[in-house]
ROTOR-366956 format. One record per residue (C-alpha): z, x, y; residue number from 1; residue in three letters. Coordinates in steps of 0.5 Angstrom, whole numbers, plus 500, padded with zeros to 3 digits. Layout:
<atoms>
<atom><zz>Z</zz><xx>X</xx><yy>Y</yy><n>NUM</n><res>ALA</res></atom>
...
</atoms>
This chain:
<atoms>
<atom><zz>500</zz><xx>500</xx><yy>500</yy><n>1</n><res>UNK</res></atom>
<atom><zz>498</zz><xx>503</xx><yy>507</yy><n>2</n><res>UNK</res></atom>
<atom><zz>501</zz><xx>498</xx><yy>512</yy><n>3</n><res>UNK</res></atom>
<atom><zz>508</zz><xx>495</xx><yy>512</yy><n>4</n><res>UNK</res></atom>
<atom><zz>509</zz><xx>489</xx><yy>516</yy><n>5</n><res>UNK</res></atom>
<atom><zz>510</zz><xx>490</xx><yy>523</yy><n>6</n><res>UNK</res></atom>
<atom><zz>516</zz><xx>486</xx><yy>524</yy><n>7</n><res>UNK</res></atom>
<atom><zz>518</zz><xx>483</xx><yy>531</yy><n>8</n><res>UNK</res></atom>
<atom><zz>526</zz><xx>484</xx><yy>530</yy><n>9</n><res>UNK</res></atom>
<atom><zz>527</zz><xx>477</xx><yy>533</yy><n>10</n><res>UNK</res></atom>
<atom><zz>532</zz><xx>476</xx><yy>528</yy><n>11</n><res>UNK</res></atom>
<atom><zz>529</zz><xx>469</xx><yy>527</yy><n>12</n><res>UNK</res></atom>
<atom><zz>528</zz><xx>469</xx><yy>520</yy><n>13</n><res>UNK</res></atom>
<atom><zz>536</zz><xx>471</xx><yy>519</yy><n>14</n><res>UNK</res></atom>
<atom><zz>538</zz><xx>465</xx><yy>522</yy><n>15</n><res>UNK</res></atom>
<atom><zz>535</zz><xx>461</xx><yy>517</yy><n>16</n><res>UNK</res></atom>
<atom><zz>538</zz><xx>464</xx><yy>510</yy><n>17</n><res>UNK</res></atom>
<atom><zz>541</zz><xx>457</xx><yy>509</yy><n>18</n><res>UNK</res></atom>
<atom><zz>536</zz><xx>455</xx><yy>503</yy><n>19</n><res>UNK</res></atom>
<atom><zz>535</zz><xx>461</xx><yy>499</yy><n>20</n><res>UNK</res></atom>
<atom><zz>539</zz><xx>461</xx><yy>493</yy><n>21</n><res>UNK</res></atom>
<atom><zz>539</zz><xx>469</xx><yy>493</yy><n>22</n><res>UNK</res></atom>
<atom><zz>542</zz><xx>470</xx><yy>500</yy><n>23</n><res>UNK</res></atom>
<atom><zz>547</zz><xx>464</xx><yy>499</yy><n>24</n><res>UNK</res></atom>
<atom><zz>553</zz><xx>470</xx><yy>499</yy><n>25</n><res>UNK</res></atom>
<atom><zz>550</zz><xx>471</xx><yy>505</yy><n>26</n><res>UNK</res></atom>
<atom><zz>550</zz><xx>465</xx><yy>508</yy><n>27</n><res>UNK</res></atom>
<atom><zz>556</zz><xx>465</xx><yy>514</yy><n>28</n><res>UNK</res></atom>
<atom><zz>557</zz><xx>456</xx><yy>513</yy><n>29</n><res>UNK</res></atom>
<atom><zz>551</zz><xx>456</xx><yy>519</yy><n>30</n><res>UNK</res></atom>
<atom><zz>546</zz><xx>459</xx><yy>516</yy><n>31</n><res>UNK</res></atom>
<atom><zz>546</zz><xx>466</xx><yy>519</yy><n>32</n><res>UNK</res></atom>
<atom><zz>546</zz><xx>472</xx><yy>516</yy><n>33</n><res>UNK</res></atom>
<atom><zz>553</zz><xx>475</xx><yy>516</yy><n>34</n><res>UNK</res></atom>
<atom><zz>550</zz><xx>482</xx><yy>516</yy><n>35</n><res>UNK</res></atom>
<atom><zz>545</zz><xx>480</xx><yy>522</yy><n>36</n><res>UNK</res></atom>
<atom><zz>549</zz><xx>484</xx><yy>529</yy><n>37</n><res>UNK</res></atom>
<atom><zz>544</zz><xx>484</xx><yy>535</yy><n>38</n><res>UNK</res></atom>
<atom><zz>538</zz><xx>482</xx><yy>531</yy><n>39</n><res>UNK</res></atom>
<atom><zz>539</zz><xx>488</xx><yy>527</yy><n>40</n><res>UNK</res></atom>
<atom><zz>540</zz><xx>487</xx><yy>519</yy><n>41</n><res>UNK</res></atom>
<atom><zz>546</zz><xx>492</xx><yy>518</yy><n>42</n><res>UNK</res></atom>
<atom><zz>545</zz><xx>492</xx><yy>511</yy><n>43</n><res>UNK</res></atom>
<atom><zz>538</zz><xx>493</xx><yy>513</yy><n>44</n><res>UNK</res></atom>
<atom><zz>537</zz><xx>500</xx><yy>507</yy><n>45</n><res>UNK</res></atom>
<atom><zz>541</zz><xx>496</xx><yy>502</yy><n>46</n><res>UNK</res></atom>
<atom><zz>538</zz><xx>489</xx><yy>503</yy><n>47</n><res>UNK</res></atom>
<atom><zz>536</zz><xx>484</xx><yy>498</yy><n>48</n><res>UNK</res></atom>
<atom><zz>529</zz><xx>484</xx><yy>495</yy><n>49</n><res>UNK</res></atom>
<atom><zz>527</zz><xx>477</xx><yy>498</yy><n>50</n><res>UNK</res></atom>
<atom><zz>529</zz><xx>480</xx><yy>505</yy><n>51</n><res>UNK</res></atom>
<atom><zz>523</zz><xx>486</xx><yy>504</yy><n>52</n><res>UNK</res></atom>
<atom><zz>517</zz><xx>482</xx><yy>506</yy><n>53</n><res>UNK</res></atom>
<atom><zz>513</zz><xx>487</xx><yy>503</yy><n>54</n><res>UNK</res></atom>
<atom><zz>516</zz><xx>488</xx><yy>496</yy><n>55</n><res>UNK</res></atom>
<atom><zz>515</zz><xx>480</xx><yy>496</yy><n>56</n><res>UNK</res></atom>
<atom><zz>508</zz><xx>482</xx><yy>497</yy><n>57</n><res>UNK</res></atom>
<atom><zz>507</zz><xx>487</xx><yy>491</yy><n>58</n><res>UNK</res></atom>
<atom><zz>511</zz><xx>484</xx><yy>486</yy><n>59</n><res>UNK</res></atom>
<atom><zz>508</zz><xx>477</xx><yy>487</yy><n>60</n><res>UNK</res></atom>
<atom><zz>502</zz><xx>476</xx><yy>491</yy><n>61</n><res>UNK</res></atom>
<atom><zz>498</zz><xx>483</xx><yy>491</yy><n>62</n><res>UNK</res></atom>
<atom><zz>493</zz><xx>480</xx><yy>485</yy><n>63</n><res>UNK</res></atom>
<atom><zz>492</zz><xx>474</xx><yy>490</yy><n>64</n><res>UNK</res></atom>
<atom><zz>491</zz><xx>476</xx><yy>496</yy><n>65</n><res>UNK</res></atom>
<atom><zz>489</zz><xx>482</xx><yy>501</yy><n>66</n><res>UNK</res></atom>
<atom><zz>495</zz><xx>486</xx><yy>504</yy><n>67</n><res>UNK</res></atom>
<atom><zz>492</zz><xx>484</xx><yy>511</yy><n>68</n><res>UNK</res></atom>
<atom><zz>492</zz><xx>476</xx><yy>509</yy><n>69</n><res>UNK</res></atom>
<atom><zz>499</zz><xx>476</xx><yy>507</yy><n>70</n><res>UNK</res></atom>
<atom><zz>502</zz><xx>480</xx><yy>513</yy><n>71</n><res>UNK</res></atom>
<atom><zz>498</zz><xx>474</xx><yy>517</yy><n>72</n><res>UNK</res></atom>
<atom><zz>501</zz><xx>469</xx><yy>514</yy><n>73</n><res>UNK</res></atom>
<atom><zz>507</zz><xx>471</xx><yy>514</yy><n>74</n><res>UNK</res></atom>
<atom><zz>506</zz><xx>472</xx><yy>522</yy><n>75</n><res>UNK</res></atom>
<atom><zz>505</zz><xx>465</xx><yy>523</yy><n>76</n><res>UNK</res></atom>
<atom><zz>510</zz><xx>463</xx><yy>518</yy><n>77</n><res>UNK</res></atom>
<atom><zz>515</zz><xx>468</xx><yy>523</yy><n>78</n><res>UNK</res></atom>
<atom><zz>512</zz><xx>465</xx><yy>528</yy><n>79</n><res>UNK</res></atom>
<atom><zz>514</zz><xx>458</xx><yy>525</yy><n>80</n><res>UNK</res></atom>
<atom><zz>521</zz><xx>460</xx><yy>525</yy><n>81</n><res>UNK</res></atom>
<atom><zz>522</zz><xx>463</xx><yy>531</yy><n>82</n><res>UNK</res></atom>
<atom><zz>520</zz><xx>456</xx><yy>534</yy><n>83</n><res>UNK</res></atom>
<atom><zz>525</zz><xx>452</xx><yy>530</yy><n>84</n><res>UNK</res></atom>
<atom><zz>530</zz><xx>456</xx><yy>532</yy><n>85</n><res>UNK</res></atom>
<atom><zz>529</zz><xx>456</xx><yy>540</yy><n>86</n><res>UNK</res></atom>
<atom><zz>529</zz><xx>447</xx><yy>539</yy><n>87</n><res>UNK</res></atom>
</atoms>
């Protein structure tokens, strides 16, 4: 893989963790991530699998689609969140 996501660090995708079994430990009661400090993920090295936008993509979407088609998506699925959390 030769280009990672480019991440805007909004934080956005952090506060909405509440329906993701594999953060449920997470999950500060609010859906926020009790690790998210400053939009900054403070586990960021050690974070969950579900977290690594781009392990996702090898693990289960690279036989499908192209590198670039995935990150697209996964823009426009950040830019989604990012507007449900400013309403």
């Amino acid at each position: 893989m030769t280009q990672k996501f480019s991440c805007k660090k909004c934080g956005s995708c952090c506060r909405t963790i509440s329906d993701i079994e594999e953060l449920e430990e997470y999950d500060l009661g609010d859906g926020s991530c009790k690790y998210l400090k400053n939009n900054i993920c403070l586990i960021y090295n050690e974070r969950p699998e579900v977290c690594r936008v781009d392990k996702i993509y090898l693990k289960y979407f690279k036989e499908n689609m192209k590198l670039k088609d995935y990150h697209k998506k996964i823009s426009q699925l950040c830019s989604r969140i990012k507007n449900m959390n400013n309403k």
